[in-house]
SESE-127196 format. One record per residue (C-alpha): residue number from 1; residue in three letters; y, z, x. Coordinates in steps of 0.02 Angstrom, whole numbers. Example, Ala and Ser with C-alpha at 12.3 -4.5 7.8 and 13.67 -1.06 7.14 Angstrom:
2
balum,torro,north,up,east
1,ALA,-225,390,615;
2,SER,-53,357,684;
end
This chain:
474
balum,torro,north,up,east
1,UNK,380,-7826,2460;
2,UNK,347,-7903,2280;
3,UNK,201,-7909,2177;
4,UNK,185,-8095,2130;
5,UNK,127,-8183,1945;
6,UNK,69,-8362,1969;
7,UNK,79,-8449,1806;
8,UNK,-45,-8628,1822;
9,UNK,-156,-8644,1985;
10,UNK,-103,-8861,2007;
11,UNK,-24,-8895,2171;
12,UNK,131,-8777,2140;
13,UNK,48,-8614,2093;
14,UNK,-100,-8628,2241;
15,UNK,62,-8654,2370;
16,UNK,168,-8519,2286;
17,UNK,26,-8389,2275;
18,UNK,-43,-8440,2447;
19,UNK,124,-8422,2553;
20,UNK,184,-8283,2464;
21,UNK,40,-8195,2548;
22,UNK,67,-8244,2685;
23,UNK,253,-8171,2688;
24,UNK,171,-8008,2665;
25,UNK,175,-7994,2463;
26,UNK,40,-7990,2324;
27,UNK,19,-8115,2187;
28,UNK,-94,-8169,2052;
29,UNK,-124,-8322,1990;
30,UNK,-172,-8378,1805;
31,UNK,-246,-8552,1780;
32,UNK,-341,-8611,1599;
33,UNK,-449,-8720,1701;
34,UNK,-631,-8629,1717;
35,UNK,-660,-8680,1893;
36,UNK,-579,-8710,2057;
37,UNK,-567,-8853,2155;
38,UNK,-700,-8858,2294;
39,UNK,-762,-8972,2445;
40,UNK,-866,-9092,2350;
41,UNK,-739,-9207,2345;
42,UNK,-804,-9369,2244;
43,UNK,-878,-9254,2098;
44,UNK,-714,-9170,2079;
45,UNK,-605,-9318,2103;
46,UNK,-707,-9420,1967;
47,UNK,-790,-9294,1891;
48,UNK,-684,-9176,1842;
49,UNK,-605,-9174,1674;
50,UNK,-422,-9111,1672;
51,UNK,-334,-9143,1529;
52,UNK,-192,-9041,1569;
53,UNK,-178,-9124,1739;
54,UNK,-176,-9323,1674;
55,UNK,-95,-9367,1856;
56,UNK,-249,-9303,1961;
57,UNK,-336,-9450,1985;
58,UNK,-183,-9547,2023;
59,UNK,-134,-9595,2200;
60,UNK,-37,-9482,2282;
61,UNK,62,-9482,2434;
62,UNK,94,-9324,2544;
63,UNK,271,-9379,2619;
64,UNK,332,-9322,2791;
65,UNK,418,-9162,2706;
66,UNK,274,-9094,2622;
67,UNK,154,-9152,2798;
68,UNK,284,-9042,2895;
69,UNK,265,-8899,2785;
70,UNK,92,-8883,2761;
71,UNK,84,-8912,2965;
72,UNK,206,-8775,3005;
73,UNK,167,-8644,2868;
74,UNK,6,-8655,2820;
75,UNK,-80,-8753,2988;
76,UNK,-244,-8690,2919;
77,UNK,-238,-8808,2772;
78,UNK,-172,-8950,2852;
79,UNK,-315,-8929,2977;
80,UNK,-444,-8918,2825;
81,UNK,-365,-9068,2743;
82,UNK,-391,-9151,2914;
83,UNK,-585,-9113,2922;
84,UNK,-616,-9158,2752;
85,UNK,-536,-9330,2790;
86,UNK,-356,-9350,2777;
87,UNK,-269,-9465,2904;
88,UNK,-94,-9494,2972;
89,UNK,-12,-9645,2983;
90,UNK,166,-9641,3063;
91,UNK,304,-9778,2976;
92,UNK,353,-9827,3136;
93,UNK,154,-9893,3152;
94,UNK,198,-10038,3045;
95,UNK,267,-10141,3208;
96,UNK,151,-10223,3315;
97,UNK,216,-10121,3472;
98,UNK,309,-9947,3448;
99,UNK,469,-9921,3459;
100,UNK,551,-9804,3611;
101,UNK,531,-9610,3509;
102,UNK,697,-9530,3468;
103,UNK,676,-9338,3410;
104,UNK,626,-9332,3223;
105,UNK,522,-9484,3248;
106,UNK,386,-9340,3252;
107,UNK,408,-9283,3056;
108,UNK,390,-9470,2986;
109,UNK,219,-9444,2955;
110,UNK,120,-9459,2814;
111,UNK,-50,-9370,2742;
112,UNK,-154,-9512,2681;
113,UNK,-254,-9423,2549;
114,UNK,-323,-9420,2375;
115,UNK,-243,-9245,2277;
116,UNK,-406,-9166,2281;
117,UNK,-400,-9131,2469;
118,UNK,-221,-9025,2454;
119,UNK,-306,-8940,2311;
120,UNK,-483,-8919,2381;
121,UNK,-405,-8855,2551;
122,UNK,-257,-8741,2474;
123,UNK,-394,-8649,2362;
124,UNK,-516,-8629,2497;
125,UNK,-372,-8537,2601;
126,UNK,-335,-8436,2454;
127,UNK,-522,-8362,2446;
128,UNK,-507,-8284,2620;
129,UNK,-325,-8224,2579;
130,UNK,-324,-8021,2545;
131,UNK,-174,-8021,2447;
132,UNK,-206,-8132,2320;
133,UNK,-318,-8125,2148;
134,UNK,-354,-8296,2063;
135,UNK,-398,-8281,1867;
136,UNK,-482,-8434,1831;
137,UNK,-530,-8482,1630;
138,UNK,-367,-8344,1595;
139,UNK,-226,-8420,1536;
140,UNK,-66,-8339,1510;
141,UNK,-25,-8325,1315;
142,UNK,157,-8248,1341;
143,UNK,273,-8137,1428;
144,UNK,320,-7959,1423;
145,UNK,515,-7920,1442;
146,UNK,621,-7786,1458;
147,UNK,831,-7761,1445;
148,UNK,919,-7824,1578;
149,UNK,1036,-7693,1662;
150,UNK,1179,-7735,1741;
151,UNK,1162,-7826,1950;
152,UNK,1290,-7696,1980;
153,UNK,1343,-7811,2126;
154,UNK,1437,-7916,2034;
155,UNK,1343,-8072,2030;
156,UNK,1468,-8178,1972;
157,UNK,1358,-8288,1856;
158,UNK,1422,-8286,1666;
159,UNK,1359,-8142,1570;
160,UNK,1185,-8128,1595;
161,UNK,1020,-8166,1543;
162,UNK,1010,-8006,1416;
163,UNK,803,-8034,1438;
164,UNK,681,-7982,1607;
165,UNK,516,-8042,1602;
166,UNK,408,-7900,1688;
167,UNK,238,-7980,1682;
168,UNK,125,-8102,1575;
169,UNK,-29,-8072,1433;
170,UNK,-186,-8164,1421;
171,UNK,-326,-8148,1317;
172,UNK,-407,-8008,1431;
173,UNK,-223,-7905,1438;
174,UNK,-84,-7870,1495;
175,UNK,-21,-7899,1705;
176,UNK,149,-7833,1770;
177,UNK,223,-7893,1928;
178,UNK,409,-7899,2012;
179,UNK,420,-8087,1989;
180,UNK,336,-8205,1877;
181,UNK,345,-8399,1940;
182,UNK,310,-8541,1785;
183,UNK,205,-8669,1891;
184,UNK,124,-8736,1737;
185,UNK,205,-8898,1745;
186,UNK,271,-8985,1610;
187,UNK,137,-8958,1470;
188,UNK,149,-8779,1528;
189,UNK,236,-8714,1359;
190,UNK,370,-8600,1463;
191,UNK,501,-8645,1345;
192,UNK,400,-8591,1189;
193,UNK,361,-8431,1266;
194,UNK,522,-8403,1332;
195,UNK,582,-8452,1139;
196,UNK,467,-8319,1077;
197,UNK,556,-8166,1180;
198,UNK,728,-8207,1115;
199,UNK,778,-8307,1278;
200,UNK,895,-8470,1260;
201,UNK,810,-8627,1286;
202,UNK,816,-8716,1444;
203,UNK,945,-8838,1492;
204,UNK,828,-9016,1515;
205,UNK,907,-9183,1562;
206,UNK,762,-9320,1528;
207,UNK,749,-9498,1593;
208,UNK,618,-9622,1509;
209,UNK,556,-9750,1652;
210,UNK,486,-9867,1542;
211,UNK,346,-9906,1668;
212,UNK,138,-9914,1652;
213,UNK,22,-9883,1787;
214,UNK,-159,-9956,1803;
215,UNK,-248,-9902,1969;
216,UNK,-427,-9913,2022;
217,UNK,-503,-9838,2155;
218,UNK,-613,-9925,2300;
219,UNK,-697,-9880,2456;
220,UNK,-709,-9982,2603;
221,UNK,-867,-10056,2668;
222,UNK,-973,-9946,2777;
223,UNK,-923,-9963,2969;
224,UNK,-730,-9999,2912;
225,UNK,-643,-9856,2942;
226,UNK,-473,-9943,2905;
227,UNK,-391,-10065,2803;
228,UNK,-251,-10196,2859;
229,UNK,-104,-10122,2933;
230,UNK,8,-10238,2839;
231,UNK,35,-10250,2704;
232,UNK,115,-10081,2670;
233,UNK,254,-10126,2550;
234,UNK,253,-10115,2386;
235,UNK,260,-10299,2312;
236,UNK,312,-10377,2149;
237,UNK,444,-10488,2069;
238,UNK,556,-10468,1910;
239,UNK,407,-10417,1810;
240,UNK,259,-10329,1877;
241,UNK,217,-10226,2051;
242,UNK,68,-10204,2160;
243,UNK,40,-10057,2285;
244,UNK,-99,-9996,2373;
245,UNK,-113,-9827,2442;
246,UNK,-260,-9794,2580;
247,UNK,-343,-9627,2550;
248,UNK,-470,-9523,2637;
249,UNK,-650,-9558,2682;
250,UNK,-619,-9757,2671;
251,UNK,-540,-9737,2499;
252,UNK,-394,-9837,2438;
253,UNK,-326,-9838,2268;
254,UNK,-240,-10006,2191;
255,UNK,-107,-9999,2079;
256,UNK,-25,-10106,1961;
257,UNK,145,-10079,1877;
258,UNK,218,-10151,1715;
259,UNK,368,-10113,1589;
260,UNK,300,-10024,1446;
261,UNK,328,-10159,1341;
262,UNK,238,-10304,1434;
263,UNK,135,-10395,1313;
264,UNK,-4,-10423,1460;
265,UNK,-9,-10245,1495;
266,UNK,-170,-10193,1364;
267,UNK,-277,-10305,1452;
268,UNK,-241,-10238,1633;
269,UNK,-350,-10113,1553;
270,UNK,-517,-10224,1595;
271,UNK,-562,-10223,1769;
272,UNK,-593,-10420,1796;
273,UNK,-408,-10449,1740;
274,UNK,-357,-10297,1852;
275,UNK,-441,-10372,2003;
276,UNK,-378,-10550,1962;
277,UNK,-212,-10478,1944;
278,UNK,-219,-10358,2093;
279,UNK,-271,-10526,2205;
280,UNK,-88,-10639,2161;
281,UNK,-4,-10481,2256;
282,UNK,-22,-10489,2451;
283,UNK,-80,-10297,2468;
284,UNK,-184,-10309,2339;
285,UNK,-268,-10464,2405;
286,UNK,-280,-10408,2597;
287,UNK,-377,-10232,2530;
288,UNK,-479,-10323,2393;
289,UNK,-555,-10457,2492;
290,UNK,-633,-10333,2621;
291,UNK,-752,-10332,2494;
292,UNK,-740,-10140,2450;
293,UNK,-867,-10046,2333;
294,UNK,-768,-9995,2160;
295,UNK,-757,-9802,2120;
296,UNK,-696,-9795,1963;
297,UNK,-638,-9896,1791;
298,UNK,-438,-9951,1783;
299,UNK,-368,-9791,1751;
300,UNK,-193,-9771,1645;
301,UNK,-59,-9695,1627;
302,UNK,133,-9723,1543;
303,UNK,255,-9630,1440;
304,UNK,317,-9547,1600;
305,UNK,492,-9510,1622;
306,UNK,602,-9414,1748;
307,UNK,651,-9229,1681;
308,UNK,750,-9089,1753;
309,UNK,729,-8898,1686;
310,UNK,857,-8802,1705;
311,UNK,842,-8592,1684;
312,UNK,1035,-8588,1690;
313,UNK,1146,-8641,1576;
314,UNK,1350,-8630,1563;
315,UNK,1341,-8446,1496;
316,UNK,1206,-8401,1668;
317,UNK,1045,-8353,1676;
318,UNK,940,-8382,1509;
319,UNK,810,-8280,1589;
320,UNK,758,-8149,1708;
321,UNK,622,-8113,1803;
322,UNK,557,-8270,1792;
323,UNK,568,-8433,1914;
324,UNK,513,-8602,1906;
325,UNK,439,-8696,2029;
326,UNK,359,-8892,2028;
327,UNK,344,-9007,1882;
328,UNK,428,-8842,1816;
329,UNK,597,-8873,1886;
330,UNK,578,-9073,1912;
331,UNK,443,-9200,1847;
332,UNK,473,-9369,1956;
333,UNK,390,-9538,1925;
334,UNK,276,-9559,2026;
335,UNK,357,-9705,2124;
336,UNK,420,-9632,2289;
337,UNK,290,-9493,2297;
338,UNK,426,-9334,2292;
339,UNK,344,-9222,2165;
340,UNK,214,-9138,2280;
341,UNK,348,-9126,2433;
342,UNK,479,-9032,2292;
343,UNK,353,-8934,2242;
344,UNK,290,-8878,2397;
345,UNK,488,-8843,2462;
346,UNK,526,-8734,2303;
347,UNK,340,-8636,2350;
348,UNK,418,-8585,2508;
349,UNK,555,-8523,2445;
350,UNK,517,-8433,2332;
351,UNK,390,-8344,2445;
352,UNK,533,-8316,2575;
353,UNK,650,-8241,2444;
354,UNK,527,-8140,2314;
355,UNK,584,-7970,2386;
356,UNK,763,-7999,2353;
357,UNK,783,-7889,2188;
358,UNK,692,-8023,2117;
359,UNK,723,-7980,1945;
360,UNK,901,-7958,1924;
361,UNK,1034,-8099,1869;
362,UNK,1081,-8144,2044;
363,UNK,920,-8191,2107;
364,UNK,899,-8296,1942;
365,UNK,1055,-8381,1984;
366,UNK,1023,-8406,2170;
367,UNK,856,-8478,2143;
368,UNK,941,-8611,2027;
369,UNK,1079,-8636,2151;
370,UNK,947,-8677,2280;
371,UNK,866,-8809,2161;
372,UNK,1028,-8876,2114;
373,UNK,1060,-8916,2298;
374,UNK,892,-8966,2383;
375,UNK,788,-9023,2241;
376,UNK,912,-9087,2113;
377,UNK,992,-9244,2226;
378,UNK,805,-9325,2247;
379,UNK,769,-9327,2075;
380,UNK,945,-9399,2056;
381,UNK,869,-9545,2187;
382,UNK,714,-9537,2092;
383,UNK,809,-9571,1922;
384,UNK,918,-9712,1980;
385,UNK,768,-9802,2084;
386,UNK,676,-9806,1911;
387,UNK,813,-9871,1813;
388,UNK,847,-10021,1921;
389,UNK,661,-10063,1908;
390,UNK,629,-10030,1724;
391,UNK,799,-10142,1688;
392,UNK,729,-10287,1813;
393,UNK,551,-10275,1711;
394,UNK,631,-10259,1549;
395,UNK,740,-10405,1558;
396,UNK,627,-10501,1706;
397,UNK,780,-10532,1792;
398,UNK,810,-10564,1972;
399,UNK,907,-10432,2079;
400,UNK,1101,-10489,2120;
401,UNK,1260,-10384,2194;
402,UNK,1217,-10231,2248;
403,UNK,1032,-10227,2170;
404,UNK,989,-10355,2304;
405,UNK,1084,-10278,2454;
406,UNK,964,-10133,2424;
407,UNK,824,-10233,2417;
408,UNK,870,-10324,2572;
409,UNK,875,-10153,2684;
410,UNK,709,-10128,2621;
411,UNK,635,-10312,2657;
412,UNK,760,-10317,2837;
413,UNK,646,-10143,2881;
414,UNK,486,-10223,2881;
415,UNK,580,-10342,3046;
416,UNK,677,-10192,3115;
417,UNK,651,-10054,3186;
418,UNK,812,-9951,3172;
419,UNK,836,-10008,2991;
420,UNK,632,-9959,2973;
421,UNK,704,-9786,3051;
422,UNK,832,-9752,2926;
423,UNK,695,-9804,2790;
424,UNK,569,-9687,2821;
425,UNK,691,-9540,2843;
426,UNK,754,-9571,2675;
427,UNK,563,-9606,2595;
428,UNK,515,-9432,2693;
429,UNK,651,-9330,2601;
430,UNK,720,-9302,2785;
431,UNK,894,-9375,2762;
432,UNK,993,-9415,2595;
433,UNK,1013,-9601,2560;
434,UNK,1200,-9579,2544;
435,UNK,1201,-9524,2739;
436,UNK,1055,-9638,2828;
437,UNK,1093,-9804,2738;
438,UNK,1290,-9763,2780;
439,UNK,1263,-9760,2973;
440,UNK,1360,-9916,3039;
441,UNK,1222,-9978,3140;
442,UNK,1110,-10002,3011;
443,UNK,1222,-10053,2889;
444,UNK,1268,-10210,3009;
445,UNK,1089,-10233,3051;
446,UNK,1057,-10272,2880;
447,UNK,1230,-10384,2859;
448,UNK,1164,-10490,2991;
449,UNK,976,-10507,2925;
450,UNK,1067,-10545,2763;
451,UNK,1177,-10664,2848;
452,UNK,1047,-10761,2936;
453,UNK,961,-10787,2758;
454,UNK,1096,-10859,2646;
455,UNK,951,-10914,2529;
456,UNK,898,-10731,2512;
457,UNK,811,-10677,2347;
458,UNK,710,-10499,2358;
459,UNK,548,-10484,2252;
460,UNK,478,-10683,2256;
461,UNK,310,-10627,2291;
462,UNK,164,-10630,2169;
463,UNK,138,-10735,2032;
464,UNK,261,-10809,1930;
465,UNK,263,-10786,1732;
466,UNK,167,-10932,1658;
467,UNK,41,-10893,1791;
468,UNK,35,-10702,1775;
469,UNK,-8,-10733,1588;
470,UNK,-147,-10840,1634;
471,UNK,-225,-10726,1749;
472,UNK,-207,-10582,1614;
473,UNK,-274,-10682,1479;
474,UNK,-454,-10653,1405;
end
């Protein structure tokens, strides 16, 4: 089996390290961060200042795929997450009676959870695992390499890397392993390090979203142990959003969304405006008007874009030795929720596949292959979901042609169940777009909503303009 190196202990790195273990290697895991996440939940969720981590305090949403996992390869965590509070909610919940169960009805499940559960629960499992050493406050300061020799299987991927990594440095020395895994996200300078061993850079295709966040957290009132059922979806109009996303322990986070370039967007910044705000969206007014206790300030965040890494380029492998997994491969906006689901799908394998002469150019190329195929087409989703958003924003236009046949298979959902089906296997990464929303049953299911409702214009919820800017104001 393979001795392991975990570079960056977020989500990625505590999944990789953790089920590599449990396939019977060793690892090691270097994170910067001092301490480890731990079971007092509020103090580390608030409390904890992670700099390199701006997206933990951000809702999160463990979709179906990365539920699944956790429940079938790691059951201990997803038990732990459990206890400390997490809850399921099943799409098909949204409808006042079930529908009859057809098989995979069971995986469209979500974890409803804030990020500090996963983490808490992942690093409690890793303290009880044998195989695995965590190096807390030592961060990895570069690579050690060796010449590449030859697959002599004839690989069949371009002329090779030239450059193996065989292990990392940090401050305290120097660690060799079989396979070294970059889980340090996107601030995790792997292509500076890789720059300093001779390696070619990465291949990156970037995607600005042109979107801002502003989310606050709440908890519900003692003795309410949950919210409203409805309203689930995610609301807005031609300029601005509102979602909320129930937690754990009776917490929900509300978020607003505007372009980048929204003139109103500064003041969402104060929490009076975001409240006001929140209330013209119907999810935001349902949760709000339970009269839940605030947990935090508005909290931030923009500048985010979707970008793919690539450790391949036309010429092969530009390194050796060395995988990426995570934000490492694929940083999504954060507006269908993939990132922890990819990250915990490239975790797996790369603990099923470390022992397969991890460090030669085939494995380099396989690995890439593998993200190519199952990772690569939902941040292709991911990218064009974003653009027709950030366009609608940008110019506050309402959706037409095919813009608002998509938005009707969303809206027809919340009415049918079949269509509601095809939804949620598409929003829980089980089935491609391309192939649910192609089935000829629900593609005349939604004909006929649409045909019913000749008047039929997606988004007319919230406030309009003249009134948003009065709610924003002062």
């Amino acid at each position: 089996m393979a001795h392991v190196l975990v570079i960056g202990g977020g989500i990625g790195g505590l999944a990789t390290a953790l089920l590599a273990a449990r396939r019977g290697h060793t690892a090691e895991l270097f994170e910067r961060d001092t301490r480890a996440p731990g079971t007092a939940l509020d103090r580390d969720f608030f409390g904890w200042r992670r700099p390199t981590v701006p997206q933990a305090v951000q809702p999160h949403a463990l979709l179906g795929a990365a539920r699944n996992l956790l429940r079938d390869e790691l059951p201990d965590v997803y038990e732990e997450m459990l206890r400390l509070g997490a809850r399921e909610r099943h799409e098909l919940d949204w409808f006042e009676v079930r529908p009859p169960e057809l098989p995979g009805d069971e995986d469209l499940v979500m974890l409803q959870a804030r990020r500090i559960l996963l983490e808490s629960a992942l690093a409690t499992a890793l303290r009880a695992e044998p195989g695995v050493v965590v190096r807390h406050g030592e961060p990895v300061t570069g690579l050690t390499t060796a010449p590449q020799a030859a697959d002599g299987g004839g690989s069949g991927v371009g002329v090779g890397a030239g450059i193996r990594v065989t292990g990392v440095t940090t401050d305290a020395g120097r660690y060799e392993g079989d396979l070294v895994v970059d889980a340090g996200g996107r601030r995790g300078g792997i292509e500076r390090r890789l720059g300093a061993v001779g390696c070619r850079p990465p291949v990156v295709e970037r995607h600005r979203t042109g979107l801002a966040y502003f989310c606050r957290w709440y908890r519900l009132p003692a003795g309410m142990d949950e919210g409203p059922r409805r309203p689930w979806a995610v609301t807005g109009g031609a300029f601005a959003g509102c979602a909320v996303f129930p937690a754990d322990n009776r917490a929900f986070a509300v978020t607003l969304f505007v372009h980048t370039a929204d003139p109103t967007r500064s003041a969402l910044r104060a929490p009076a405006v975001f409240e006001r705000a929140a209330r013209a969206f119907p999810p935001g007014e349902a949760w709000l008007a339970l009269g839940a206790e605030p947990l935090s300030g508005v909290l931030a965040t923009a500048g985010l874009d979707n970008r793919w890494s690539a450790l391949v380029d036309e010429r092969g492998p530009v390194v050796t030795g060395l995988v990426p997994v995570g934000d490492s491969i694929t940083h999504t906006n954060p507006t269908l929720g993939q990132g922890t689901s990819l990250a915990l799908w490239a975790a797996r394998r790369v603990a099923r596949t470390a022992h397969r002469e991890p460090g030669s150019d085939r494995y380099a190329a396989e690995h890439h292959a593998w993200a190519v195929r199952t990772l690569k087409p939902w941040f292709d989703f991911q990218v064009v979901a974003d653009a027709a958003i950030g366009e609608r924003f940008a110019t506050r236009a309402g959706r037409t042609g095919t813009a608002r046949d998509v938005a009707a298979l969303f809206d027809c959902a919340l009415e049918d169940p079949e269509v509601m089906r095809a939804r949620a296997r598409v929003r829980h990464l089980a089935e491609t777009p391309e192939r649910a929303y192609a089935d000829p049953e629900v593609r005349a299911r939604v004909a006929r909503w649409l045909a019913a409702r000749p008047d039929y214009a997606p988004n007319e919820v919230g406030p309009d303009r003249e009134e948003w800017e009065k709610l924003t104001a002062g």
